[in-house]
C-alpha positions in Angstrom: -18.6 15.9 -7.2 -19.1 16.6 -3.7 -22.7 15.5 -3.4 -22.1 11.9 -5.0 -23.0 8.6 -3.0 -20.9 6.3 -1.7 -19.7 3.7 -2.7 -18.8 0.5 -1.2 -15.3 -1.2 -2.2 -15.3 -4.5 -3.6 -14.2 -7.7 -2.0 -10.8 -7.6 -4.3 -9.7 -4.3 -3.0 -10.5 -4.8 0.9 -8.8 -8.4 0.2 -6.8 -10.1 -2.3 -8.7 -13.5 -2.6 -7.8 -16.5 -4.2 -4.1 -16.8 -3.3 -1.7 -20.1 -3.3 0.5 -19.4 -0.6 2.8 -21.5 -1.9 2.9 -20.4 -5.0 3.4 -16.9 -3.3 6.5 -18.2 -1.6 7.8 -19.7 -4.6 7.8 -16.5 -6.5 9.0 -14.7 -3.1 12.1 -16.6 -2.7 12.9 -16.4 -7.0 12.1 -12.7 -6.6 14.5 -12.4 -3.3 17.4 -14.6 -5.4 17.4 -12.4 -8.3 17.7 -8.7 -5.8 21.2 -7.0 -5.8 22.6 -6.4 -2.3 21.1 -2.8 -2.5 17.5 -4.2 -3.1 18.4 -6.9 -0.4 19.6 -4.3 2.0 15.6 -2.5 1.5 13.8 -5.7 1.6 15.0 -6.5 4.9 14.8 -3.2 6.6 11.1 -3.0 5.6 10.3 -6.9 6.6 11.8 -5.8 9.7 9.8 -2.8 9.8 6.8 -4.4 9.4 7.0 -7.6 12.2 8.7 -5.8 14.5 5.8 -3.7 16.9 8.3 -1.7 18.7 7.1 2.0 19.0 10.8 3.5 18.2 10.9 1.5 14.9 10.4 3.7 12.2 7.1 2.8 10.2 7.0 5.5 7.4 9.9 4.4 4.4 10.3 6.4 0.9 12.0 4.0 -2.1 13.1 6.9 -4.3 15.1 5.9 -7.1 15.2 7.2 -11.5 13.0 4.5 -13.6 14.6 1.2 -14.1 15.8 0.9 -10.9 14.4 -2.1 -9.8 11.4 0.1 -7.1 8.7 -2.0 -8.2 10.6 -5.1 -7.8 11.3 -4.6 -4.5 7.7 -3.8 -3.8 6.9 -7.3 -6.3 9.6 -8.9 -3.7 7.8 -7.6 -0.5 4.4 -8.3 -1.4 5.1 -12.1 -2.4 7.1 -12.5 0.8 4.7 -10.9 3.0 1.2 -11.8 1.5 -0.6 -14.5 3.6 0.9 -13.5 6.6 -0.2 -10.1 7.6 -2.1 -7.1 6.1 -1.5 -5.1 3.3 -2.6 -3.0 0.3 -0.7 -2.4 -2.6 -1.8 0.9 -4.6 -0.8 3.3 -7.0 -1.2 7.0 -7.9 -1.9 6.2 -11.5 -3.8 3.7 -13.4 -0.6 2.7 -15.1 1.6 2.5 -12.5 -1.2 0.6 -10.8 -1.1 -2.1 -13.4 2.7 -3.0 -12.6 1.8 -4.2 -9.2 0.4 -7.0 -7.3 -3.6 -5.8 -6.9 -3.1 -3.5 -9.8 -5.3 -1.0 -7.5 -5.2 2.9 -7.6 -5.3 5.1 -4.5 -8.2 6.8 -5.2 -11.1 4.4 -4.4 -9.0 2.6 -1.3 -8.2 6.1 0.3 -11.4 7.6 -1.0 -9.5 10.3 -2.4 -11.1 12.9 -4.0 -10.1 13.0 -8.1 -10.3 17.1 -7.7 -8.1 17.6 -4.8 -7.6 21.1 -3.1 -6.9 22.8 0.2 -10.4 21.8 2.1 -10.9 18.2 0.6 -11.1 15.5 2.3 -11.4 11.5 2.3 -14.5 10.3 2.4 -13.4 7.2 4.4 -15.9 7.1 7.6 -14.5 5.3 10.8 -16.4 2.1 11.7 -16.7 1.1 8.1 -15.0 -1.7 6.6 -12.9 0.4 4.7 -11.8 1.9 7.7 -11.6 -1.2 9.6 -9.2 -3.2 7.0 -6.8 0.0 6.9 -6.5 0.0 10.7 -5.4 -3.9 10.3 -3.0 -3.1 7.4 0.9 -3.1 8.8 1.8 -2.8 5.3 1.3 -0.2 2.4 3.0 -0.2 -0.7 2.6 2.4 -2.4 4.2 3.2 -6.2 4.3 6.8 -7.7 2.9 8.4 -4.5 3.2 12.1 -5.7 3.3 14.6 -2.7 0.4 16.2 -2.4 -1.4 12.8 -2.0 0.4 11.4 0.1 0.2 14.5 2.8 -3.4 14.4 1.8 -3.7 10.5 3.2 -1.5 11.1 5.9 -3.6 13.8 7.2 -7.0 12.1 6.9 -5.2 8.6 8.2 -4.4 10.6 11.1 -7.7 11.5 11.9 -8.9 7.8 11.1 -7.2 6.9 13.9 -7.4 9.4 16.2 -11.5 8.6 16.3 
């Protein structure tokens, strides 16, 4: 697996095209209607999270609820509002869990995640690519199911994307 080629992301994953803004407002402000004051409550401390550049607000959140709580309609709510405005990616760890959300994208091929992950893996995401380039403009990521070991596994390679 290690000595496979790679391969560049398609136009859909580094950007959602063909969006109605409008549309996407519409269905933000039904989504935003139909939240309880819980879901409201998380909604507005991410938006706020995301416009507001100070370097003491907190940038990392974890939505952690049982099924059926309503998690991937706040992340429906947050995407509507926010698409066409700024950055962002919406992924999942699974292909099923992918499908529920706006993109319907898995981690995998945005992060360049490895599918056999271990102690010395890493991403395959190079700086100076455009892979590289749309995460660094990203002030969003949703990200549904992110099961631990992934998500340290990003973090860590994120890190070092930046750090370049």
């Amino acid at each position: 697996m290690e000595n496979l080629p790679t391969v560049d992301l398609p136009a859909s994953v580094l950007k959602r095209a063909n969006f109605d803004v409008v549309e996407e407002q519409a269905k933000a402000n039904s989504y935003t209607l139909q939240l309880n004051s819980a879901q409201g409550n998380v909604v507005e401390i991410l938006l706020s999270a995301v416009y507001n550049n100070s370097a003491d607000t907190p940038k990392c959140y974890f939505l952690d609820g049982p099924a059926g709580t309503g998690k991937t309609f706040v992340y429906s709510t947050l995407l509507y509002t926010i698409c066409g405005r700024v950055d962002v990616i919406s992924v999942a760890s699974t292909g099923i869990a992918a499908t529920l959300l706006i993109g319907e994208r898995t981690a995998h091929p945005v992060f360049k995640i490895p599918i056999d992950l271990n102690a010395t893996s890493t991403c395959n995401l190079k700086p100076n690519t455009k892979e590289a380039d749309m995460l660094l403009k990203t002030k969003l990521i949703v990200w549904d199911t992110c099961f631990r070991t992934i998500y340290f596994f990003v973090q860590h390679n994120l890190l070092n994307l930046f750090l370049w």
